[in-house]
C-alpha positions in Angstrom: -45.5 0.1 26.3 -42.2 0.5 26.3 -39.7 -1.6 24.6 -37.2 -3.2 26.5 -33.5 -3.6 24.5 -31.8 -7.1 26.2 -27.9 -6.7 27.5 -25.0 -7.8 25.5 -24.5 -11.7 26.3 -21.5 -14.0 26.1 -22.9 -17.7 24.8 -19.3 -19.8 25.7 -18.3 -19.0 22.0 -20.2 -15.5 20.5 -20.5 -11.9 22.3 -23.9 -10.9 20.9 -24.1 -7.6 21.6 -27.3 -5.4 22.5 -29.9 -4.6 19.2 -33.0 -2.8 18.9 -36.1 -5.2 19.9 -37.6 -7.1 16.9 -33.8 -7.7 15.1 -32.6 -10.8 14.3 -29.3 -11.4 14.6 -27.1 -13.7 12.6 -23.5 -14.5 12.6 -21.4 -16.5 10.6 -19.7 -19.9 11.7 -16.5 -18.5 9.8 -16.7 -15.3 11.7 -16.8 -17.4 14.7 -13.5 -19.3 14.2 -11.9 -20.4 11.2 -12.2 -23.7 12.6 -15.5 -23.8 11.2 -17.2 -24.0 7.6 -19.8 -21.7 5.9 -23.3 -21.4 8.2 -24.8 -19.2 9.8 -26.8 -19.1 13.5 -29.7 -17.2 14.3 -30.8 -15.3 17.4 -34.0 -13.1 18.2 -33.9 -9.9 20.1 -37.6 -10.0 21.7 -38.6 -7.4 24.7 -38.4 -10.6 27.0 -34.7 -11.2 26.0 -33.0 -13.1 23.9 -34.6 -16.4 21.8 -32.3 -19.4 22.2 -29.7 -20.3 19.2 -31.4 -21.8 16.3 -29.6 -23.3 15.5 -27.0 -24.6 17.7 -23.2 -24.1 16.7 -23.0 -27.9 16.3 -26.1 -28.1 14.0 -25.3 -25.4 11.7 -21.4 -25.1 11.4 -19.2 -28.2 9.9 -16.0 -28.7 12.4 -13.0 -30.1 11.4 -13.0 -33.0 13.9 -13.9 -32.4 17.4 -14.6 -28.8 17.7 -14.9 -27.8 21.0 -11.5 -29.7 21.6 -10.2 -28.7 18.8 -10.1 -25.0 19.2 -9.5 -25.2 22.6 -6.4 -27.4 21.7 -5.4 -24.6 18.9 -5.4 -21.8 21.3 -3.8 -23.3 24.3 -1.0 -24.3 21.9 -0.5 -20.8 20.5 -1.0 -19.5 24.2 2.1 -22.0 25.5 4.0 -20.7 22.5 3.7 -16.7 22.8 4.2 -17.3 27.1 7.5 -19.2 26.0 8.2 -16.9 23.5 7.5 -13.3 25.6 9.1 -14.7 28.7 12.5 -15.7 26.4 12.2 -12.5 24.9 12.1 -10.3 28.3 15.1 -12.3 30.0 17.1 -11.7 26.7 16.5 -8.1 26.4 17.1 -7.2 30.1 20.4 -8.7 29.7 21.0 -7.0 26.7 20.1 -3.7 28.4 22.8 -4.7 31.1 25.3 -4.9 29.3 25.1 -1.7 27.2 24.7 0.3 30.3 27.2 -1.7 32.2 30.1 -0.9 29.6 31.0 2.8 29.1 32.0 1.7 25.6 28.6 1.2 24.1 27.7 4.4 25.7 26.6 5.9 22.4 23.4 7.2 20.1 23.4 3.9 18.1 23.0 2.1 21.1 20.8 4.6 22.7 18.5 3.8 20.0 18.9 0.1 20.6 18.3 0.4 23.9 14.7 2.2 23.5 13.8 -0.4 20.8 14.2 -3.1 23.9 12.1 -1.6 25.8 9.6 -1.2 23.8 9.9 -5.2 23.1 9.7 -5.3 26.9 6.7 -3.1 27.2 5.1 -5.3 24.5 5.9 -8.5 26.1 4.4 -7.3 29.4 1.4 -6.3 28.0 0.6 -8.9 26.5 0.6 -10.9 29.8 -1.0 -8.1 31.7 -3.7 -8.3 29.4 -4.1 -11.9 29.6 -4.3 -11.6 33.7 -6.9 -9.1 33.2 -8.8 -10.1 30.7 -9.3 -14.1 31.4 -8.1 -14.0 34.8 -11.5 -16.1 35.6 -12.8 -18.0 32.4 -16.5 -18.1 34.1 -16.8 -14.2 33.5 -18.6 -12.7 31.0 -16.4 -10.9 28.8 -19.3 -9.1 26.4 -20.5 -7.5 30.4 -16.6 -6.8 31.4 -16.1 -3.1 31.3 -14.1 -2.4 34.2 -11.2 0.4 34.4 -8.5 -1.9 34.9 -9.8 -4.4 31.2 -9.5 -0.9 29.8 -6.6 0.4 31.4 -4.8 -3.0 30.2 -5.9 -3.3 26.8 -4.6 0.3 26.2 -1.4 -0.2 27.6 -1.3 -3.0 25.3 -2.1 -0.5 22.3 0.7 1.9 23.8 3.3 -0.5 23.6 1.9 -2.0 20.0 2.4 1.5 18.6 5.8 1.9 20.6 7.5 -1.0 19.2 6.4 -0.2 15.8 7.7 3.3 16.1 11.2 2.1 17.6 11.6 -0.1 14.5 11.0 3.1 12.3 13.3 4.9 14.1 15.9 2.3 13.5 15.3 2.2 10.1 15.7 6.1 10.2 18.5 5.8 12.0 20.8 3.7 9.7 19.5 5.9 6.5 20.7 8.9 8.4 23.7 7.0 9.2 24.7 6.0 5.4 23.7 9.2 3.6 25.3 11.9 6.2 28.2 9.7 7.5 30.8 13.3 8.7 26.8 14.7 10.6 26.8 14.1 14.3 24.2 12.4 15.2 23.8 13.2 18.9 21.6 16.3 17.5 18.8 14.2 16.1 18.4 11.6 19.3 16.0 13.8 21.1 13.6 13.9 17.5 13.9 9.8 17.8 13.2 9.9 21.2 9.7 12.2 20.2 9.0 10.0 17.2 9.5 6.6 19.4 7.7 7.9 22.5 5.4 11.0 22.0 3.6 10.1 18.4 2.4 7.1 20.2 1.5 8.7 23.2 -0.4 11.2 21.2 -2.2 8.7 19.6 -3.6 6.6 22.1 -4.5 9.8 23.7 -6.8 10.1 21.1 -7.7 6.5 20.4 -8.9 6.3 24.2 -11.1 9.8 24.1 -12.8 8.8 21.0 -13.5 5.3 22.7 -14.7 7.1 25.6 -17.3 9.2 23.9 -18.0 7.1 20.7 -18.1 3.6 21.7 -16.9 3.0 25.6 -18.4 -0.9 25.6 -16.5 -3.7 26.5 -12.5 -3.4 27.3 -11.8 -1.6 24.2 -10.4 -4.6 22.6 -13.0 -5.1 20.0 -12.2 -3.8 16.3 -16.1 -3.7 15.5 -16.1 0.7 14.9 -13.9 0.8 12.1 -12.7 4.0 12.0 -11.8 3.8 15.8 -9.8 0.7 14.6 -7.9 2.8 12.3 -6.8 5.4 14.9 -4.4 2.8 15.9 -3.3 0.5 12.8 -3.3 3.9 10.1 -0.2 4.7 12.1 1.2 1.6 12.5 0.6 0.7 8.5 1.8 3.9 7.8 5.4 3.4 10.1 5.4 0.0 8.1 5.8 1.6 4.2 7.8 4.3 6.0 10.4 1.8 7.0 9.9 -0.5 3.7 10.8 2.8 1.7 13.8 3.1 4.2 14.4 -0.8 3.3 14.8 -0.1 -0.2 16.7 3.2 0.0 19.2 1.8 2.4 19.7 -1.1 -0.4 20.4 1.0 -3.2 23.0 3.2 -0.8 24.8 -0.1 0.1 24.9 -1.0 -3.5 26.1 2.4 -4.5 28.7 2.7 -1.9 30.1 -0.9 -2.6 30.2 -0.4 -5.9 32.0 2.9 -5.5 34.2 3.2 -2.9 35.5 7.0 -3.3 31.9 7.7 -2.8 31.8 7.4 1.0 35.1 6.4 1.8 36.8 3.3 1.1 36.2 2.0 5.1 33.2 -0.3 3.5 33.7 -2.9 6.2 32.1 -0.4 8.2 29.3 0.3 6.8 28.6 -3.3 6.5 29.0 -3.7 10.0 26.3 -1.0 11.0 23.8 -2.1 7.9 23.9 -5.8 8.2 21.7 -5.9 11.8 19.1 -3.6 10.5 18.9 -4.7 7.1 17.9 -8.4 8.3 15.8 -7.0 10.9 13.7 -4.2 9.4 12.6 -6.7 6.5 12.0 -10.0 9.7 10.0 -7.5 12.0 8.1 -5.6 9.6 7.6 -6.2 6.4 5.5 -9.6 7.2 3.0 -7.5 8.6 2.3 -5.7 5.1 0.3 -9.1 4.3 -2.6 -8.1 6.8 -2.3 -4.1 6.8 -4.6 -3.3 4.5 -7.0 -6.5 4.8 -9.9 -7.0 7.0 -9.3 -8.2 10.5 -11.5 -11.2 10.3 -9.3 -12.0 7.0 -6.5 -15.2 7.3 -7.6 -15.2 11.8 -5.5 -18.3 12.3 -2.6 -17.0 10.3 -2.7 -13.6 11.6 -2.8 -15.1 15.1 0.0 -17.3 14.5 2.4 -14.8 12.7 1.5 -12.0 15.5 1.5 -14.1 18.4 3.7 -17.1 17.7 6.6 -16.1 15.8 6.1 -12.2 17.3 6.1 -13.6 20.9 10.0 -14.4 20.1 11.1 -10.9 18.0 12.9 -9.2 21.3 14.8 -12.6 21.8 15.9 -12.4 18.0 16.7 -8.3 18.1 18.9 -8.9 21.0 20.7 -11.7 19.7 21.5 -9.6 16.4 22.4 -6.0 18.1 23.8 -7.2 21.3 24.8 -10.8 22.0 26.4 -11.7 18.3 27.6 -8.2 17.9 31.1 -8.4 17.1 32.2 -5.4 19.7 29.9 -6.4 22.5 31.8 -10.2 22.3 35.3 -8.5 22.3 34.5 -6.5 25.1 32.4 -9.3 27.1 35.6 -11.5 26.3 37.9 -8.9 27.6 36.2 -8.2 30.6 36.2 -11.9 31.0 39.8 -12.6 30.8 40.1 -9.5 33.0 38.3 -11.2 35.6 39.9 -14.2 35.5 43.4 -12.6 35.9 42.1 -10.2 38.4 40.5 -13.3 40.7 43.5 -15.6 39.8 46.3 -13.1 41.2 44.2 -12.0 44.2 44.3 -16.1 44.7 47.9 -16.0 44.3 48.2 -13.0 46.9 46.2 -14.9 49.5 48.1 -18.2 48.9 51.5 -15.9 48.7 50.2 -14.4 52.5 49.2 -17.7 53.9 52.4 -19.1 53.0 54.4 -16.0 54.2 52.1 -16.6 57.2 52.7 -20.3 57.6 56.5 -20.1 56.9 57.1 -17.2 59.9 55.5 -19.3 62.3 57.3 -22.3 61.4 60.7 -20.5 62.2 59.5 -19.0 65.0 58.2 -23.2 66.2 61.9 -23.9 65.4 63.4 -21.3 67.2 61.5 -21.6 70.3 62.5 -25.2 70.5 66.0 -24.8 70.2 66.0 -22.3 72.6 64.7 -25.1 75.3 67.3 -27.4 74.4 70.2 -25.0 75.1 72.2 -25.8 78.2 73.3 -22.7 80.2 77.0 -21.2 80.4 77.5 -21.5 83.9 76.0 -24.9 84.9 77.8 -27.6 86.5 77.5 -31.6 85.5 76.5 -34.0 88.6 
């Protein structure tokens, strides 16, 4: 007789996924939501399938009020937040992209640089919303039996663009050290090594990520984190880009303090560097550094605050990076103001040259009018009066 191993099945709250016949499975209340206190639910893997719950999520786990509402009610509110916050974000940044490729003044590797970090904010913004229309496009799916090439396809876009933004903000960081420390280096040189560490390390990774998901664990859409050294393909990196740029953080302090401190050192232009540092210096600390609180924890650890943090306030980082390199930059308001005030002169004296023609226009064939009547009241030279 041959035992029979039952299918992976999604209960409307738990993905219990496929065991050896004769197991019994348990899972935790708190590993099922936060929402819920310490107890556990039990399930039987028998050659006929599975045994129902015993007991039921309402029996064993404690809810704080109405559960059912009040997780639903949690997660549509942090789902209206991060669409709000992702959609603000995308218009921002594709304006901000505008307008350093519209002017030939911002042409330049500092904004190259800012440039490729938009995108990748766009790229994460998008796949988060591709994700969401792949993934739940139809809430009456099964999600533990969803293993389709597009669910994978979407959740590792969505790694790709994780990784990309995360590697943008460490080139940034690398960026403005570069920037203080070698201030007479051009810097045109090392765009094409930012350019490789933004795009190609994370391309490289998820290359790898995806083959060893392929071979070692291809269940699901690949958005589980239940292999743990699969999980770390992806966040070693990203951990590692974070103390990368925190060590850049602290550097790029004690230059500041050093060149402020000492003028002669690097010149006495110190307005300058204050200028370039100031954007960075709030950013790499805002879009980084928070994330050290769950690097190096469990992913189950702190859910609902690790869901806000990353989704909520996250959703809304590319709306706050393009305010602060573009749209309250001091040089991109000059020049938005000058073109402005070119505009208007340029519209108001072609509206001066119309009105001058029309009433060029207007006068001509009023003389004309006047002529042409005089001319019918003239009398001739050789008439005679009756």
């Amino acid at each position: 007789l041959i035992s029979v191993i039952p299918d992976s099945c999604w209960d409307e709250i738990w993905c219990w996924y496929r065991v050896e016949v004769g197991q019994v499975v348990n899972v935790s209340c708190s590993d099922v939501s936060q929402l819920f206190a310490n107890g556990y639910i039990f399930r039987n893997c028998t050659k006929d399938g599975w045994t129902e719950l015993d007991p039921i999520y309402e029996k064993a786990c404690e809810f704080a009020g109405d559960s059912e509402t009040g997780s639903k009610t949690y997660f549509l509110t942090i789902s209206q937040v991060y669409t709000t916050g992702y959609a603000t974000s995308l218009i921002s940044l594709i304006s901000a992209i505008m307008v350093f490729t519209m002017f030939r003044k911002f042409h330049c590797t500092r904004n190259y640089i800012h440039i490729n970090l938009f995108s990748s904010f766009i790229l994460r913004a998008s796949a988060v919303f591709i994700k969401d229309g792949v993934l739940f496009a139809d809430e009456n799916d099964d999600h533990c039996l969803m293993s389709s090439a597009s669910c994978k396809s979407a959740v590792a876009f969505f790694q790709f663009s994780i990784l990309a933004n995360y590697f943008w903000l460490l080139v940034e960081g690398m960026y403005l050290q570069t920037l203080l420390a070698l201030t007479f280096v051009s810097h045109k040189k090392y765009f094409w090594w930012y350019t490789l560490i933004g795009w190609g390390l994370p391309t490289t990774i998820l290359l790898v990520w995806v083959l060893t998901r392929n071979f070692y664990d291809n269940r699901g859409c690949w958005d589980d984190t239940d292999v743990t050294f699969i999980w770390w393909i992806i966040k070693g990196p990203i951990t590692a880009s974070l103390l990368v740029n925190f060590i850049i953080f602290i550097n790029v302090i004690r230059i500041l303090v050093q060149k402020l401190k000492f003028p002669g050192v690097g010149g006495h232009d110190t307005g300058h560097f204050m200028r370039l540092a100031k954007s960075t210096l709030f950013l790499i600390p805002l879009f980084g550094m928070h994330y050290m609180v769950f690097a190096f924890l469990p992913e189950n650890t702190g859910e609902e605050a690790r869901i806000f943090i990353e989704l909520g306030l996250g959703s809304f980082q590319g709306f706050v990076v393009a305010l602060l390199y573009c749209f309250l930059n001091g040089e991109v308001q000059a020049e938005l103001k000058k073109r402005l005030w070119k505009w208007q002169a340029e519209g108001y004296i072609s509206y001066s040259k119309r009105r001058r023609t029309l009433f060029t226009e207007s006068s001509t064939v009023t003389q004309i009018s006047v002529l042409e009547k005089s001319s019918h009241k003239e009398v001739p030279s050789g008439g005679t009066s009756i």
